[in-house]
N, CA, C and O atoms as a printed pandas DataFrame, in Angstrom:
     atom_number atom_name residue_name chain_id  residue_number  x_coord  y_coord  z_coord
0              1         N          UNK        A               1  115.586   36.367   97.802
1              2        CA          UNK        A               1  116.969   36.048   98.014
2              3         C          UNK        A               1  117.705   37.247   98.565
3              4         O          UNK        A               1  117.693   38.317   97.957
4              5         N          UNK        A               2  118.353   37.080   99.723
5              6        CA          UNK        A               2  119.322   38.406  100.338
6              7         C          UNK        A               2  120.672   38.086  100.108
7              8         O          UNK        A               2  121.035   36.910  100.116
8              9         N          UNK        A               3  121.253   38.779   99.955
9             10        CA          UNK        A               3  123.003   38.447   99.967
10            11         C          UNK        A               3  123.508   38.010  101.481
11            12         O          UNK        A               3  124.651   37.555  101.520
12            13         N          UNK        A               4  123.000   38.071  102.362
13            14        CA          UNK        A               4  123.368   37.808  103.896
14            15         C          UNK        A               4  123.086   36.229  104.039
15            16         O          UNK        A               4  123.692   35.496  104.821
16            17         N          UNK        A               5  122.050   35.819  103.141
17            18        CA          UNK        A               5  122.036   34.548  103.718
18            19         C          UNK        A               5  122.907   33.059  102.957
19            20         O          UNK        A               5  123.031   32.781  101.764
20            21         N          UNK        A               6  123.384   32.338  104.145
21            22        CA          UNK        A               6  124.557   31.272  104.154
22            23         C          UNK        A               6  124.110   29.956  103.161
23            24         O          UNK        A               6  125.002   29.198  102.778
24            25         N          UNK        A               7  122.672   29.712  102.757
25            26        CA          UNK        A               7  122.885   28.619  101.885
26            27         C          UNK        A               7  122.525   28.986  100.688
27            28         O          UNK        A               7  121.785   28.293   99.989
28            29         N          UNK        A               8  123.194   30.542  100.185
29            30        CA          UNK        A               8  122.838   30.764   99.124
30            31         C          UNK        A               8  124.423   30.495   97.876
31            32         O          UNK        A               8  125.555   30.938   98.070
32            33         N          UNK        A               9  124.059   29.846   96.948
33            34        CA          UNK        A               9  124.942   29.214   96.311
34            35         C          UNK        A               9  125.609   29.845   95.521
35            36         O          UNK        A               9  124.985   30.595   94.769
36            37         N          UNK        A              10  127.121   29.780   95.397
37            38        CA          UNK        A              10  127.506   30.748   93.902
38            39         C          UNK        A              10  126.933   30.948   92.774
39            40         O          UNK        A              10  127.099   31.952   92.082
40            41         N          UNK        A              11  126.378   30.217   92.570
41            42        CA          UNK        A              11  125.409   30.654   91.308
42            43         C          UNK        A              11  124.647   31.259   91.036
43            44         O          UNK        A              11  124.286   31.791   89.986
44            45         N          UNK        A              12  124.194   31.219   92.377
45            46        CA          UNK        A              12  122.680   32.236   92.814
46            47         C          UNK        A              12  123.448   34.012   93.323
47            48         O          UNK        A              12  122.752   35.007   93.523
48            49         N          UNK        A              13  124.570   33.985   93.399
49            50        CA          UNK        A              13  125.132   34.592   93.592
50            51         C          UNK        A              13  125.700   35.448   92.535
51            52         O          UNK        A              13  125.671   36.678   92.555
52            53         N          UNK        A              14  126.290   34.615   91.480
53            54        CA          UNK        A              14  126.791   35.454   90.149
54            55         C          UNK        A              14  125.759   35.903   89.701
55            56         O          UNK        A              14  125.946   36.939   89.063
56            57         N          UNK        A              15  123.919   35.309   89.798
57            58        CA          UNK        A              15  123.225   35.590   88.709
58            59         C          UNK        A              15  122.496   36.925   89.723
59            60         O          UNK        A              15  122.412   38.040   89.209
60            61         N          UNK        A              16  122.082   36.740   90.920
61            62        CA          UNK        A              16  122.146   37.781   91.567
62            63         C          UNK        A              16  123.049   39.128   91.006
63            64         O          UNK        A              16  122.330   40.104   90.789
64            65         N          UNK        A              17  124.162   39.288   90.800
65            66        CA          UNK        A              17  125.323   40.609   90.509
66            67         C          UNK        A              17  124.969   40.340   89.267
67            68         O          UNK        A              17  124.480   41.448   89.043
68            69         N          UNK        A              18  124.864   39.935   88.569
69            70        CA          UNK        A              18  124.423   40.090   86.791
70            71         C          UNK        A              18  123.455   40.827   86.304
71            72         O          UNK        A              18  123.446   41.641   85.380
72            73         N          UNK        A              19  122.273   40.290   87.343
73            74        CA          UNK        A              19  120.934   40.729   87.380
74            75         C          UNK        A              19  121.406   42.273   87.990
75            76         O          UNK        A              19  120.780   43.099   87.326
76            77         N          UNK        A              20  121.954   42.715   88.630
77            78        CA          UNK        A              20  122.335   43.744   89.207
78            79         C          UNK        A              20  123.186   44.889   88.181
79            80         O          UNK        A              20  123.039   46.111   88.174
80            81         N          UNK        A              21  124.039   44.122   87.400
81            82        CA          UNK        A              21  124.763   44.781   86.589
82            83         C          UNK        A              21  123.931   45.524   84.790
83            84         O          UNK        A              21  124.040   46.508   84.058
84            85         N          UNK        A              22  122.945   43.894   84.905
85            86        CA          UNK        A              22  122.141   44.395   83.775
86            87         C          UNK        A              22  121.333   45.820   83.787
87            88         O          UNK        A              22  121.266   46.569   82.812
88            89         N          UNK        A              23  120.884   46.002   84.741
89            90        CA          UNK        A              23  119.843   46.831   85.570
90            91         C          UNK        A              23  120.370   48.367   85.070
91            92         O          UNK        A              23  119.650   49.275   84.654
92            93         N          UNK        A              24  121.678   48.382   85.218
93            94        CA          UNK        A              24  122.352   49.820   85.403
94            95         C          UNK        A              24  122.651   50.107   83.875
95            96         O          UNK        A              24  122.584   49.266   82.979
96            97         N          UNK        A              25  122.971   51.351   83.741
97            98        CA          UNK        A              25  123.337   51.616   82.164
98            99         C          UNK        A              25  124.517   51.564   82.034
99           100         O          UNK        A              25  125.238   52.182   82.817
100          101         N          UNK        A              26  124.926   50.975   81.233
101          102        CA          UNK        A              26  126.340   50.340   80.902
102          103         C          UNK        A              26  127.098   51.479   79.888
103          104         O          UNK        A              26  126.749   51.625   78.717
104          105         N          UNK        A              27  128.202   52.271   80.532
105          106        CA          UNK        A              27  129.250   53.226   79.884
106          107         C          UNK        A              27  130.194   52.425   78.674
107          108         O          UNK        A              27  130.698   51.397   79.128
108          109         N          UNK        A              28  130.455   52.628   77.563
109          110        CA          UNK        A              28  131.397   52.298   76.883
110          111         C          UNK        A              28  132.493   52.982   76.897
111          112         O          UNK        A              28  132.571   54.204   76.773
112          113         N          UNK        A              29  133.800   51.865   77.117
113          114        CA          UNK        A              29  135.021   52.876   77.454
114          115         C          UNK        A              29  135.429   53.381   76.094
115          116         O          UNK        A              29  135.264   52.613   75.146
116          117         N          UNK        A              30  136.009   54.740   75.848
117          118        CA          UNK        A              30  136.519   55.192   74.345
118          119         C          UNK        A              30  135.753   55.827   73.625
119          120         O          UNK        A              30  136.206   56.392   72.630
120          121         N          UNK        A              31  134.027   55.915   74.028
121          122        CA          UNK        A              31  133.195   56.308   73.545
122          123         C          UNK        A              31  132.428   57.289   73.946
123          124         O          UNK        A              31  131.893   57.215   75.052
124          125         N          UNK        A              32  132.216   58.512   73.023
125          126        CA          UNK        A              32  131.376   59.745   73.681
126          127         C          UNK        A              32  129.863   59.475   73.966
127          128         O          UNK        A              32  129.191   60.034   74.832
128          129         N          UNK        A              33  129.343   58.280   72.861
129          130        CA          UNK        A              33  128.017   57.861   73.336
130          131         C          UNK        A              33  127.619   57.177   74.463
131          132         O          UNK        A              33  128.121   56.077   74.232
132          133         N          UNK        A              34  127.104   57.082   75.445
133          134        CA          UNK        A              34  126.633   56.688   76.220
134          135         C          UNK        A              34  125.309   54.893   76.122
135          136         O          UNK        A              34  124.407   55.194   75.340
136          137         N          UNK        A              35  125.173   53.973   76.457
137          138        CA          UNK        A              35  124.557   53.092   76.780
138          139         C          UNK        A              35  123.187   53.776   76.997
139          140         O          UNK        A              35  123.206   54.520   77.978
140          141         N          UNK        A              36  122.176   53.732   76.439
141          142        CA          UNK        A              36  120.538   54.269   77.244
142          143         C          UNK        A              36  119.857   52.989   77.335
143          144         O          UNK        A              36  118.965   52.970   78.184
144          145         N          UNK        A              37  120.072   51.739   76.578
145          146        CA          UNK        A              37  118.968   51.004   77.175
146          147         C          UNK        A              37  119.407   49.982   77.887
147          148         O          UNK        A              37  120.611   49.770   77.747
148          149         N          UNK        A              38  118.947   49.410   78.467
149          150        CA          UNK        A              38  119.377   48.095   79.113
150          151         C          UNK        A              38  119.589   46.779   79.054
151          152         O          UNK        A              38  118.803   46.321   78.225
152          153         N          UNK        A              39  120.299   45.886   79.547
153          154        CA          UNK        A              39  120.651   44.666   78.994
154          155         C          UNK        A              39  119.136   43.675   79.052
155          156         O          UNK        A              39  118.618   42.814   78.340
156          157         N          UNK        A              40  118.839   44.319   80.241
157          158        CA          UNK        A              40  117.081   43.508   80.378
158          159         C          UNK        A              40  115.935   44.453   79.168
159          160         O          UNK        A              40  115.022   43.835   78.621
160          161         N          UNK        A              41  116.116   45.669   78.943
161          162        CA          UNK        A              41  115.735   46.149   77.544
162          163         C          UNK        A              41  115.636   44.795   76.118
163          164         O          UNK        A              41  114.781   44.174   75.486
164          165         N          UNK        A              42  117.170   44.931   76.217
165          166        CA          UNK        A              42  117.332   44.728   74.909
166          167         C          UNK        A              42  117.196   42.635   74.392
167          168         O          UNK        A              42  117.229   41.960   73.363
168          169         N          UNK        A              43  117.057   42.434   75.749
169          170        CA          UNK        A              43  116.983   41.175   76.315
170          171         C          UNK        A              43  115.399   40.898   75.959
171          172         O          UNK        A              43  115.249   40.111   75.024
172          173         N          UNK        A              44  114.475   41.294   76.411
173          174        CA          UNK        A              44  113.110   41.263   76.071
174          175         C          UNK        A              44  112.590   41.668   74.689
175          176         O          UNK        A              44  111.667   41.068   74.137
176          177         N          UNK        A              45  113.273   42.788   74.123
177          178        CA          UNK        A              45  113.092   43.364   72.683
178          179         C          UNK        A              45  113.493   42.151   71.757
179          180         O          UNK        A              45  112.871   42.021   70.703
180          181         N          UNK        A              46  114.731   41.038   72.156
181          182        CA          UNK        A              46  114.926   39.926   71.053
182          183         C          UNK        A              46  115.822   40.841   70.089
183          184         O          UNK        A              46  115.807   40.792   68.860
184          185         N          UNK        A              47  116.722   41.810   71.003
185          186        CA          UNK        A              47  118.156   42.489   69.971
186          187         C          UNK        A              47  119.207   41.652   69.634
187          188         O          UNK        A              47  120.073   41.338   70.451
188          189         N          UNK        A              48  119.193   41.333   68.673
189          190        CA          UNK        A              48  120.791   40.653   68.621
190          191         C          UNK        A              48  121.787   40.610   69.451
191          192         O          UNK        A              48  121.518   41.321   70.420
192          193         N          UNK        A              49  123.141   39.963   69.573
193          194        CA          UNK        A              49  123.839   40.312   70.568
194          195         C          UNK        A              49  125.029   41.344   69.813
195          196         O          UNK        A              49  125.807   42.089   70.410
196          197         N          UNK        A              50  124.925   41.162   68.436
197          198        CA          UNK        A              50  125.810   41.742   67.421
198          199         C          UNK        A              50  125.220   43.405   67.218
199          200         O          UNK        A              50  125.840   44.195   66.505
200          201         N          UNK        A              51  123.818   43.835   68.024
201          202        CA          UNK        A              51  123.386   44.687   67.645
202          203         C          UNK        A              51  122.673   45.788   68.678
203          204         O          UNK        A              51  121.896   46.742   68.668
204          205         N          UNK        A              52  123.631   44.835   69.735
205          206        CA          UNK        A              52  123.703   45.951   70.781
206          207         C          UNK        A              52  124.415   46.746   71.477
207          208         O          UNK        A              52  124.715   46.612   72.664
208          209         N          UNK        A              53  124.690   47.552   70.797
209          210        CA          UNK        A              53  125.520   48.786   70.957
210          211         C          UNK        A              53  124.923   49.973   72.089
211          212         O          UNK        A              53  124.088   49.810   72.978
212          213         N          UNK        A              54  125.717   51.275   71.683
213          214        CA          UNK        A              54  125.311   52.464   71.749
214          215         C          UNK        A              54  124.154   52.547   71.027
215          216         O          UNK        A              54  123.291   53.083   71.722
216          217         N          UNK        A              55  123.815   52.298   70.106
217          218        CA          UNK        A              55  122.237   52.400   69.462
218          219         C          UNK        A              55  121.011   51.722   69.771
219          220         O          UNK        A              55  119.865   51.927   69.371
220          221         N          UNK        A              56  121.469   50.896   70.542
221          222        CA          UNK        A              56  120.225   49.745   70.500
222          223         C          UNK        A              56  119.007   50.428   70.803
223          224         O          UNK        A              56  117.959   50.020   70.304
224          225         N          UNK        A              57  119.028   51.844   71.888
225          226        CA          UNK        A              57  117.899   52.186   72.290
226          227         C          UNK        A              57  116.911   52.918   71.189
227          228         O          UNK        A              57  115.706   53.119   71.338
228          229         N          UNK        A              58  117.765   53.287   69.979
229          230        CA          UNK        A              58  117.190   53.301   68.719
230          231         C          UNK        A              58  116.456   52.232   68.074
231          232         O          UNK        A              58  115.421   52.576   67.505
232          233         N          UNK        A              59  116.745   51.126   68.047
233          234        CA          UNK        A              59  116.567   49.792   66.880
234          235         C          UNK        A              59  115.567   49.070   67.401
235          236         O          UNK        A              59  114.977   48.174   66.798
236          237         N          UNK        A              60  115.229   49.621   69.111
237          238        CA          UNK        A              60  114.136   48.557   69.440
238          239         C          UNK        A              60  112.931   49.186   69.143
239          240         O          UNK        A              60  112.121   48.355   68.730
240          241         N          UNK        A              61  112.399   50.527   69.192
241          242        CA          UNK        A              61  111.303   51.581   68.260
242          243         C          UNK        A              61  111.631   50.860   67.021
243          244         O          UNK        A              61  110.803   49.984   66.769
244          245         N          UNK        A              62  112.674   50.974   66.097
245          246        CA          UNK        A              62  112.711   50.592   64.961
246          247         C          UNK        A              62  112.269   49.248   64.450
247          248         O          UNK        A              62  111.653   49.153   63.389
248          249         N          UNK        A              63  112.513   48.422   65.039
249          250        CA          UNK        A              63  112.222   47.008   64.910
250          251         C          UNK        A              63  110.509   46.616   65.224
251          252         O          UNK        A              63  109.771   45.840   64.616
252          253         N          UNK        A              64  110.197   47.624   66.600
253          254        CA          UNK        A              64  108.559   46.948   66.543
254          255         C          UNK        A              64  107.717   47.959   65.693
255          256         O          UNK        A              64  106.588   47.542   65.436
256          257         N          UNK        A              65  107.950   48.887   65.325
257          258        CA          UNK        A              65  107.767   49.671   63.787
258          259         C          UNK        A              65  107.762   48.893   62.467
259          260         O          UNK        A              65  106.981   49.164   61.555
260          261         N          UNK        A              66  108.584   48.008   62.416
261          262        CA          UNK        A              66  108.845   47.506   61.300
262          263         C          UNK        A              66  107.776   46.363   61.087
263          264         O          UNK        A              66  107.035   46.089   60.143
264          265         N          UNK        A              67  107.962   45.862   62.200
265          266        CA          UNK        A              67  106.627   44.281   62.614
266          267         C          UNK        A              67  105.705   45.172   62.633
267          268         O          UNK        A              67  105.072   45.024   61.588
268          269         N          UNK        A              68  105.195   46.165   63.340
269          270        CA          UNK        A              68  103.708   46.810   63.100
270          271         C          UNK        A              68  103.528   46.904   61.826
271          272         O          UNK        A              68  102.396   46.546   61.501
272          273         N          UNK        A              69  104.481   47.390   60.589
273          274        CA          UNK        A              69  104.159   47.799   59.154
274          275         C          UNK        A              69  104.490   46.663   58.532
275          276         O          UNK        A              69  104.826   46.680   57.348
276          277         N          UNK        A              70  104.439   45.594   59.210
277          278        CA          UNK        A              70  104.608   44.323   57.477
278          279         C          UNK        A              70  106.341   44.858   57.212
279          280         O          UNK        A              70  106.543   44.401   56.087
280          281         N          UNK        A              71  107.088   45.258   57.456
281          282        CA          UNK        A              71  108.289   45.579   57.037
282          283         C          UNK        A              71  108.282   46.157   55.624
283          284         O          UNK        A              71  109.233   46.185   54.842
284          285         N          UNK        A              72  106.682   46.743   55.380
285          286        CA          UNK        A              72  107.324   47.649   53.916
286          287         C          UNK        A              72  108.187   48.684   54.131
287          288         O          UNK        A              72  107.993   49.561   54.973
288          289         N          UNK        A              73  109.449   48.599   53.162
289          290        CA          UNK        A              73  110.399   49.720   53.054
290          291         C          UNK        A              73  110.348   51.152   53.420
291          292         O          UNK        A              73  111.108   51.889   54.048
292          293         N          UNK        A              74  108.952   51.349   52.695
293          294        CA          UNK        A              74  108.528   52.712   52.871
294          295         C          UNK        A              74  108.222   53.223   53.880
295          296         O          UNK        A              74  107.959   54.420   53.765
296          297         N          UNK        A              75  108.099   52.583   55.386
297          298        CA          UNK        A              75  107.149   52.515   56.203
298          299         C          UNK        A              75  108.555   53.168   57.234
299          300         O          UNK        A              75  109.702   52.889   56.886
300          301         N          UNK        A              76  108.381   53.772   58.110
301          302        CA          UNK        A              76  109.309   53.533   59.596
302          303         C          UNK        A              76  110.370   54.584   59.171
303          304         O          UNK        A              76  111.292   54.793   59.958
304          305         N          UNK        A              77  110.320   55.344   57.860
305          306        CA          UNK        A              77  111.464   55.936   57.394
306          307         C          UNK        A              77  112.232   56.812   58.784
307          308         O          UNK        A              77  113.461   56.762   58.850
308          309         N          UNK        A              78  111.805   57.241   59.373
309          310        CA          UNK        A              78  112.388   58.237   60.299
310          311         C          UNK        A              78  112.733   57.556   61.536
311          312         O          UNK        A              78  113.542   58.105   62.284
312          313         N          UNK        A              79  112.367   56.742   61.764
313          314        CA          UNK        A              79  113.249   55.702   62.540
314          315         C          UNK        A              79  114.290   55.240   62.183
315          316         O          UNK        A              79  115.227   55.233   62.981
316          317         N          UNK        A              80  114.418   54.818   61.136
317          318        CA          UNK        A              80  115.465   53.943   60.174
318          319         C          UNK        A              80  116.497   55.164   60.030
319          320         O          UNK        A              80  117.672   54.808   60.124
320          321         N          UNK        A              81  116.323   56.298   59.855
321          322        CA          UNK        A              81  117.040   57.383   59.461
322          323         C          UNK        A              81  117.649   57.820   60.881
323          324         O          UNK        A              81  118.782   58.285   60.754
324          325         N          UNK        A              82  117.290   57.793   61.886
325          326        CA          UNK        A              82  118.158   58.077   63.179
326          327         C          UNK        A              82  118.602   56.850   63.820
327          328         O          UNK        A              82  119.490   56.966   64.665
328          329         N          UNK        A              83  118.247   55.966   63.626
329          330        CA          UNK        A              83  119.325   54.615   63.911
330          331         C          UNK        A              83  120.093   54.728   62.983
331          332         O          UNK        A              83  121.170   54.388   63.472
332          333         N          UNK        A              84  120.323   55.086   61.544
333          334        CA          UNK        A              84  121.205   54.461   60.857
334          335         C          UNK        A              84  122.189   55.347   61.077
335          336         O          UNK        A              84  123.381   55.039   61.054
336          337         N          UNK        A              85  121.772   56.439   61.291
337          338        CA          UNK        A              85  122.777   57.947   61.468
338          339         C          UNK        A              85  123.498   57.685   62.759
339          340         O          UNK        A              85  124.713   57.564   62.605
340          341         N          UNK        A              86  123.031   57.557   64.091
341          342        CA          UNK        A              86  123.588   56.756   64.795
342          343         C          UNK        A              86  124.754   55.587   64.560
343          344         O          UNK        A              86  125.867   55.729   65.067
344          345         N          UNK        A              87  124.477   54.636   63.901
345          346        CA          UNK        A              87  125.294   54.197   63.866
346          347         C          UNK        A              87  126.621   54.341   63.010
347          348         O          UNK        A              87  127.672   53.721   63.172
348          349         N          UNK        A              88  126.330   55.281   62.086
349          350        CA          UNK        A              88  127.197   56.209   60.829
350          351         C          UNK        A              88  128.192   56.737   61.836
351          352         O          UNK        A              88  129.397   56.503   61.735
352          353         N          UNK        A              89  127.579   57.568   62.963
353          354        CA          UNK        A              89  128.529   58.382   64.206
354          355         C          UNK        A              89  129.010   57.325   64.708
355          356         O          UNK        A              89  130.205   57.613   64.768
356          357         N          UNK        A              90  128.893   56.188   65.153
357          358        CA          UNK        A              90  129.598   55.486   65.755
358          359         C          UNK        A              90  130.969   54.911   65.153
359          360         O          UNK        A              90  132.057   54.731   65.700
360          361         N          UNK        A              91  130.606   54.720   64.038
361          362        CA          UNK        A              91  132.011   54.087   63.047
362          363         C          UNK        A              91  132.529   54.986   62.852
363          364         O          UNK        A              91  133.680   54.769   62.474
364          365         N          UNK        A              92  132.166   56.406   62.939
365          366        CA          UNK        A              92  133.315   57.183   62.606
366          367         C          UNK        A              92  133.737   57.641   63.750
367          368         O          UNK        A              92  134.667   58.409   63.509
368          369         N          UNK        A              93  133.562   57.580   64.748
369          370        CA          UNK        A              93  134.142   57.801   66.067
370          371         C          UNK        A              93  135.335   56.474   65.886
371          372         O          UNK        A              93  136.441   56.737   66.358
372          373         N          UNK        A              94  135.207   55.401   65.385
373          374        CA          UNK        A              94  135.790   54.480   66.016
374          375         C          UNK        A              94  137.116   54.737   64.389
375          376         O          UNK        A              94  138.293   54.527   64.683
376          377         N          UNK        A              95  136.946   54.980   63.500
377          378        CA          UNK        A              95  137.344   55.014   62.505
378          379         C          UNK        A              95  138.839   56.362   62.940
379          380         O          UNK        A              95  140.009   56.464   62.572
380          381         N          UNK        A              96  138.008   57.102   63.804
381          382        CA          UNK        A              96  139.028   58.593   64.240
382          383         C          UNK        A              96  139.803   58.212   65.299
383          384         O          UNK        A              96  140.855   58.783   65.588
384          385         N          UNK        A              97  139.360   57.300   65.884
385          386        CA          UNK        A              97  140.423   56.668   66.813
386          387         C          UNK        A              97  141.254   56.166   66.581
387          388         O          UNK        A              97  142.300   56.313   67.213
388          389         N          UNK        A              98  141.074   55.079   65.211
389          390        CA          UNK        A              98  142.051   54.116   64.673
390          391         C          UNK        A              98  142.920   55.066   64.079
391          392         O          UNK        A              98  144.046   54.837   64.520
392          393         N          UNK        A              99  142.938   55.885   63.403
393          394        CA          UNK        A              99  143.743   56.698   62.678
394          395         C          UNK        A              99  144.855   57.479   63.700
395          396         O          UNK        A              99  146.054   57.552   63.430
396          397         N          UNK        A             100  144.178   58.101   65.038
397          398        CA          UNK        A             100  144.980   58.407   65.946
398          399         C          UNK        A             100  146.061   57.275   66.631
399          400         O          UNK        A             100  147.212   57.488   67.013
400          401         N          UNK        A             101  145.458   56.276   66.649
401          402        CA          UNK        A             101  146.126   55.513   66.712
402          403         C          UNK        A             101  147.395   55.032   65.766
403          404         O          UNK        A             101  148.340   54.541   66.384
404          405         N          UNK        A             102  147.458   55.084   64.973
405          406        CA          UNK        A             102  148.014   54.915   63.566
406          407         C          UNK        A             102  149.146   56.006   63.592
407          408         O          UNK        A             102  150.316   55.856   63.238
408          409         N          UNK        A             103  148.591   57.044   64.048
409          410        CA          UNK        A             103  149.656   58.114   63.623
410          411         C          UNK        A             103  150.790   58.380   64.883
411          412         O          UNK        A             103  151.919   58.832   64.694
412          413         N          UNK        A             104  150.286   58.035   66.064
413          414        CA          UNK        A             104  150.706   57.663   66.819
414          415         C          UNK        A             104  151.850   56.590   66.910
415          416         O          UNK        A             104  152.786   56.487   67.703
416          417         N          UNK        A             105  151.449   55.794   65.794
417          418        CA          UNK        A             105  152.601   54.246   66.310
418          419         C          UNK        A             105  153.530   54.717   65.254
419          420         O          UNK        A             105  154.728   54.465   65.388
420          421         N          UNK        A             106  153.102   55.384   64.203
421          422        CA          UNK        A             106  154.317   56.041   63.045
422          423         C          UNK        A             106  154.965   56.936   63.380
423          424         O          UNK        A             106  156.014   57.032   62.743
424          425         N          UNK        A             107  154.720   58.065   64.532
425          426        CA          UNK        A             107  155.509   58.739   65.109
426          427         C          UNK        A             107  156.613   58.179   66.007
427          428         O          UNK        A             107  157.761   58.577   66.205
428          429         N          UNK        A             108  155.998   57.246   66.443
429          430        CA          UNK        A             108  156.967   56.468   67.487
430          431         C          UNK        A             108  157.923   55.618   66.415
431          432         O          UNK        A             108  159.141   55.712   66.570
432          433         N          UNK        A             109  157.556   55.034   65.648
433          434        CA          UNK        A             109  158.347   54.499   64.737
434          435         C          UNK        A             109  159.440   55.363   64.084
435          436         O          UNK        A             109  160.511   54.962   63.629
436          437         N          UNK        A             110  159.181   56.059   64.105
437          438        CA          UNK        A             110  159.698   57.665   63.360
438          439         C          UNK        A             110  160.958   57.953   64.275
439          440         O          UNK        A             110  162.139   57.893   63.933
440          441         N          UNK        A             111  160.373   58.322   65.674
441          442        CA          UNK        A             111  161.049   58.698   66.437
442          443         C          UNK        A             111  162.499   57.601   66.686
443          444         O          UNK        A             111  163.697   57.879   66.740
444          445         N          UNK        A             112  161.892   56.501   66.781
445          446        CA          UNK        A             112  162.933   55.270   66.445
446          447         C          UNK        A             112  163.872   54.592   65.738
447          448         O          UNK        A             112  164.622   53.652   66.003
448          449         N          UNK        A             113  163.624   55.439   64.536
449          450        CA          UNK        A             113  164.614   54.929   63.397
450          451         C          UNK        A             113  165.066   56.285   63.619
451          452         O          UNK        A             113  166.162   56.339   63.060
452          453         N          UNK        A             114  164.785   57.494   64.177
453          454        CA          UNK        A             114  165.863   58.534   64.025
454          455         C          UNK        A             114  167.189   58.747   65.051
455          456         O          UNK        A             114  168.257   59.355   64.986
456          457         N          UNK        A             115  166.481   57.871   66.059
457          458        CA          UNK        A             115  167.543   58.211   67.267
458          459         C          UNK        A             115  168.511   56.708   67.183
459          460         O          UNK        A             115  169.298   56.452   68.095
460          461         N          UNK        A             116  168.398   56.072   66.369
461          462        CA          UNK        A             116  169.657   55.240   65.955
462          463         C          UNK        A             116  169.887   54.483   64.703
463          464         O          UNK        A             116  170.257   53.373   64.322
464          465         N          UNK        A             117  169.413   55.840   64.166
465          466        CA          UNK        A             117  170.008   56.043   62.502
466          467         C          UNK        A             117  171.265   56.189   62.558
467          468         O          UNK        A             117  171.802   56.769   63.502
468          469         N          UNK        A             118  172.196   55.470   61.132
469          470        CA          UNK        A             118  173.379   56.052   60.982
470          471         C          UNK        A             118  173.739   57.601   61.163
471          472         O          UNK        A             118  172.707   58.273   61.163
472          473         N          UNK        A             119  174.801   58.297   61.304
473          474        CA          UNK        A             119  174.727   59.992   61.255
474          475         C          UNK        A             119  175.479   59.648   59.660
475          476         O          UNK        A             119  176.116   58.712   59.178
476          477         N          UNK        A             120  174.962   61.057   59.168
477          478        CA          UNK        A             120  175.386   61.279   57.718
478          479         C          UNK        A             120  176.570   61.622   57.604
479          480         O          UNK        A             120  177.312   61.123   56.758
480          481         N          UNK        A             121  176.924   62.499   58.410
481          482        CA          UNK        A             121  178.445   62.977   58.540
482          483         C          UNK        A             121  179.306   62.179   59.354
483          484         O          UNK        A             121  179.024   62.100   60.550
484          485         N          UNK        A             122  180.522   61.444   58.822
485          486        CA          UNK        A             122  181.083   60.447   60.007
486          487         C          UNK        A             122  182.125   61.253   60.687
487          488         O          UNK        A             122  182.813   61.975   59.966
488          489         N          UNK        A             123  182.360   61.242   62.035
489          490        CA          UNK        A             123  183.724   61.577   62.754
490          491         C          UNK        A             123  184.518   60.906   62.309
491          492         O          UNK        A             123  184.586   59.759   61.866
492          493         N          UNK        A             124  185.597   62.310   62.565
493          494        CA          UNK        A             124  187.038   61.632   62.202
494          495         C          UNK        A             124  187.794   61.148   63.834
495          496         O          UNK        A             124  187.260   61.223   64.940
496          497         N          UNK        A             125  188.998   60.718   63.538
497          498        CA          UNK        A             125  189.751   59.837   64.247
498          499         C          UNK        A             125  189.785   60.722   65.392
499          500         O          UNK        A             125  189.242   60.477   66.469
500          501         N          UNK        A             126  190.798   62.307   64.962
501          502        CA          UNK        A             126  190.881   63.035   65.547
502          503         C          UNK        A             126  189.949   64.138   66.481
503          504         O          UNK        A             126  190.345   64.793   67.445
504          505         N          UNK        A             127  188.623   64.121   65.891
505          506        CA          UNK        A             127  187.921   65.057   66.812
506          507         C          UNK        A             127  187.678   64.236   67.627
507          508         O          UNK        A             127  187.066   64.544   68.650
């Protein structure tokens, strides 16, 4: 399929640029971590859609680790320990944002009730 040719259908068209978009590593906006695996990665691995993050390129080692060992607990520890840490950094990245955020809308709030607050001292008639 080429993009030049005329009886090619929108559909074949969106899935064409999809297929195109999957391909590339996908940036998260707001986030210092970076995307490493791919949507066709994580697509073949059978990742959740809830569980593909910034980490995923962690969880898919982790996951066929886990099926190689019968999923005993004991098994995969050091995998399990840098995905989970991973994702520990991620919530608190997102956790430091919210708070900036937060302090942010109370400043502005702040700033708002001060600049048309009553004044404490009232003018008189004469000044």
């Amino acid at each position: 399929m080429s993009g030049s040719s005329t009886s090619e259908t929108p559909r074949e068209k969106n899935k064409e640029r999809n297929r195109d978009c999957y391909s590339r590593r996908m940036e998260v906006p707001g986030s210092s971590k970076k995307m490493i695996a791919t949507q066709e990665e994580m697509v073949a691995a059978k990742v959740p859609l809830g569980y593909r993050d910034q980490c995923a390129h962690l969880l898919i080692p982790l996951n066929k680790c886990r099926q190689a060992e019968l999923f005993l607990p004991w098994k995969c520890e050091d995998e399990r320990h840098v995905y989970e840490k991973c994702e520990y950094e991620l919530v608190m990245e997102r956790m430091l944002a919210m708070q900036k955020i937060r302090e942010e809308e109370a400043k502005a709030k702040q700033n708002k009730l001060q600049g048309n607050g009553v004044p404490l001292i009232p003018k008189t008639a004469n000044a």
